[in-house]
C-alpha positions in Angstrom: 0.0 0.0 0.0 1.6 3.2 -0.7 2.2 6.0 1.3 0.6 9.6 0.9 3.9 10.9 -0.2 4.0 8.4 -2.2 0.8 9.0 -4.3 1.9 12.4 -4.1 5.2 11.5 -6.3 3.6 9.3 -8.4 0.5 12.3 -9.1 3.6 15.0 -9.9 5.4 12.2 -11.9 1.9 11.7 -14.1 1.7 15.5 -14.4 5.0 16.4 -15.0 5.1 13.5 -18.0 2.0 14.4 -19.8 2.3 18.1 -19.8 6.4 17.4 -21.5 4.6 14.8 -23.6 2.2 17.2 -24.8 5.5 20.0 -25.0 7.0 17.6 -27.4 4.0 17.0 -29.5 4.0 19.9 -32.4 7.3 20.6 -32.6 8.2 17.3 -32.8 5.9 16.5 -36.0 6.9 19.5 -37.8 10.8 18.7 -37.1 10.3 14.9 -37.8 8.8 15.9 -41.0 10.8 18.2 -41.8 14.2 16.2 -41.3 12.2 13.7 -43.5 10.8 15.1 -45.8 13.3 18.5 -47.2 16.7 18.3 -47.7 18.5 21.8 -47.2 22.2 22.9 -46.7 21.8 22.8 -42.9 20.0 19.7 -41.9 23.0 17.7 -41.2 23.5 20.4 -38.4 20.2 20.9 -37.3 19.5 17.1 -36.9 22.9 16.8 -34.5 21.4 20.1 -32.1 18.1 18.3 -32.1 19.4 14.7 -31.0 22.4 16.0 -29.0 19.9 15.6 -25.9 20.1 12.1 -26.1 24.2 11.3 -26.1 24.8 14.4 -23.7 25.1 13.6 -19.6 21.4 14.8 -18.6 23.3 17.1 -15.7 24.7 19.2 -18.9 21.2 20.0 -20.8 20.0 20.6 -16.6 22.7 23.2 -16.3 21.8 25.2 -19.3 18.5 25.0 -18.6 18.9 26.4 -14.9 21.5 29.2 -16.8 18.8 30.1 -19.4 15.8 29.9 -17.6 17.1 30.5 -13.8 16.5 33.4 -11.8 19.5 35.0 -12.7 19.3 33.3 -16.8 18.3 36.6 -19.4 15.2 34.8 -20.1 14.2 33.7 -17.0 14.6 37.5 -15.8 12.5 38.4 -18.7 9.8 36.3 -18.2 9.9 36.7 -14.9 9.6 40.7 -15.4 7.0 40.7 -17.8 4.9 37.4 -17.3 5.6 36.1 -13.9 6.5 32.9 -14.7 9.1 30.9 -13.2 10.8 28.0 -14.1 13.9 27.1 -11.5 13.1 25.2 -8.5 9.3 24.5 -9.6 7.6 21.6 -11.4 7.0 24.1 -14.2 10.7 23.6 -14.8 10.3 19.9 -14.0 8.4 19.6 -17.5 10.7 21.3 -19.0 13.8 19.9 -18.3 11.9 16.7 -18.5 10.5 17.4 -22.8 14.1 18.3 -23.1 15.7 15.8 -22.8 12.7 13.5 -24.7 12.1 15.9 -27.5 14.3 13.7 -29.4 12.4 10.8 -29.2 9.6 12.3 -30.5 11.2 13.7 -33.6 12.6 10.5 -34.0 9.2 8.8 -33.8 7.4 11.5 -36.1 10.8 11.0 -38.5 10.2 7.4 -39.5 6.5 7.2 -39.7 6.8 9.8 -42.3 9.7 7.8 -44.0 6.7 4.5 -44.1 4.4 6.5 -45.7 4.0 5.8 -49.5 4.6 8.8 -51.2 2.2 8.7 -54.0 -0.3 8.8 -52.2 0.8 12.4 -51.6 0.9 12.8 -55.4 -2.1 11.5 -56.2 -3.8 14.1 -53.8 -1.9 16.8 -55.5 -2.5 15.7 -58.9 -6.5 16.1 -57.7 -5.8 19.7 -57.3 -5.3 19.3 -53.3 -2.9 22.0 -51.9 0.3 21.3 -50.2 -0.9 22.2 -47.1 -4.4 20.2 -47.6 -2.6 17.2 -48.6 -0.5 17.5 -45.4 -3.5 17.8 -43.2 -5.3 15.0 -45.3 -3.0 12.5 -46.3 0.4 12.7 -44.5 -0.5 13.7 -40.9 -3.4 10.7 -40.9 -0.5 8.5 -41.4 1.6 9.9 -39.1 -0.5 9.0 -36.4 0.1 5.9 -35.4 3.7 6.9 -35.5 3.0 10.0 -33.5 1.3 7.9 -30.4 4.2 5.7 -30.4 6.5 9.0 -30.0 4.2 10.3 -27.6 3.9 7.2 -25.5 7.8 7.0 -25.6 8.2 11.0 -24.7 5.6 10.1 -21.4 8.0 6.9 -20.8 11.2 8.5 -20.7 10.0 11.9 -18.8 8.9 9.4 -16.4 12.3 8.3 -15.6 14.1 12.1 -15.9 16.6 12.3 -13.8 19.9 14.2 -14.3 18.2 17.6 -16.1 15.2 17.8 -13.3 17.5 17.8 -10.0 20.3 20.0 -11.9 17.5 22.6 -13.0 14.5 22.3 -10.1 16.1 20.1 -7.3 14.7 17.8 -5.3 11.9 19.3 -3.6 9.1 17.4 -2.2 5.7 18.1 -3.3 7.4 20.6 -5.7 9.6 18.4 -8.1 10.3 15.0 -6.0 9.2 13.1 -9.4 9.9 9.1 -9.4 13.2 8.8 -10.2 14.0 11.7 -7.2 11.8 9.8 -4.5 13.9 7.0 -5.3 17.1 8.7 -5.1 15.9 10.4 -1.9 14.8 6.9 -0.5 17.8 5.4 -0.9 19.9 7.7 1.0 17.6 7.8 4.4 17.9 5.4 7.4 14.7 3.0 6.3 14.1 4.4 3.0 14.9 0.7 1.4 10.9 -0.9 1.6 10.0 2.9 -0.2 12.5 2.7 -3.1 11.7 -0.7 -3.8 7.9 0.0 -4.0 8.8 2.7 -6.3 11.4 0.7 -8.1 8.7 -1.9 -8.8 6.3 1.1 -9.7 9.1 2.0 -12.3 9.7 -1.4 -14.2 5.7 -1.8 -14.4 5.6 1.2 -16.1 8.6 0.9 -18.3 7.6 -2.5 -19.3 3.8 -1.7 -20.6 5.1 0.9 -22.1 7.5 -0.5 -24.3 5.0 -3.5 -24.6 2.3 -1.2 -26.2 4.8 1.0 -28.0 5.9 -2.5 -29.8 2.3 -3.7 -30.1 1.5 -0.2 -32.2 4.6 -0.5 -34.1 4.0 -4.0 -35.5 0.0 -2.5 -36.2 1.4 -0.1 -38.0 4.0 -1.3 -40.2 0.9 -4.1 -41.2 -1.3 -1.2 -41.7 1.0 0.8 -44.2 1.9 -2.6 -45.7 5.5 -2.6 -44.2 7.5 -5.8 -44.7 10.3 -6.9 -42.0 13.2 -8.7 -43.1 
């Protein structure tokens, strides 16, 4: 049975996942299909800025974040000054330190489900007399769907299990930005926090697990669907 606390952490953990999930969401289909779908004399660089997330140490994207957005960062000050909105130390800045570092999953996600999408398709709408843009919002993003809830399922997964970017950037406050992975962390290093950590621990891998399980189930329905063939 858990603890109050402990739905507590778990309740933050929810919010602070769907709010990066749902971050992630538009600008991750417009770079995914854009890093599909044009080819332009900066794409090389603007793919390694957009995936750097995932091969840096989370603590270094967490620092930035906290040097940016901080109390003392130019736009923190500025949106500070002129919105009153805050980002260090809060669960604000939990969700965004949290999309971050999962933003590239997403892109990555929205990238190949364009790539299994049969272009001519797209051509025969144009050749109807369908716009560009109506042919995007008719034919393409349909079939980016499935795609898209996988990315989106992942993005949920893996802001879950943030870590490194949320206690560099917002700490480890309880109530405040004590997410998962933190209660864990903060479990493990008090006098009788082992029966907490593993009830989160196994909280964790049950997550982890049906996620992955359903983001494989919609990935094999969607490969049949667009007529996909594994090797």
């Amino acid at each position: 049975m858990l603890t109050d606390a402990e739905w507590e952490v778990l309740l933050l953990s929810a919010q602070v996942g769907l709010c990066a999930t749902l971050l992630c969401l538009m600008p991750g289909v417009f770079f995914g299909w854009l890093l599909a779908r044009k080819d332009f004399f900066a794409k090389p660089a603007l793919e390694a800025v957009l995936f750097m997330p995932m091969v840096l140490p989370p603590t270094v994207p967490g620092y930035l974040l906290l040097v940016t957005f901080g109390s003392q960062g130019a736009v923190g000050q500025w949106l500070k000054t002129h919105f009153n909105i805050e980002f260090a130390f809060n669960w604000k800045g939990a969700v965004l330190a949290a999309a971050v570092i999962a933003f590239p999953l997403m892109v990555q996600a929205a990238k190949l489900s364009v790539h299994m999408i049969d272009r001519r398709l797209e051509q025969a709408a144009s050749t109807l007399g369908s716009s560009p843009l109506k042919v995007w919002l008719t034919v393409t993003l349909p079939l980016m769907l499935p795609g898209i809830l996988i990315g989106a399922l992942m993005v949920f997964s893996r802001s879950l299990g943030e870590f490194g970017a949320t206690i560099t950037f917002v700490g480890n406050i309880a109530g405040e930005t004590r997410t998962l992975p933190l209660a864990i962390y903060s479990a493990t290093h008090q006098i009788g926090g082992d029966a907490i950590a593993a009830r989160l621990i196994v909280i964790c891998l049950a997550l982890a697990f049906f996620s992955l399980l359903l983001s494989n189930i919609l990935t094999r329905r969607t490969e049949r669907w667009l007529g996909v063939r594994r090797a």
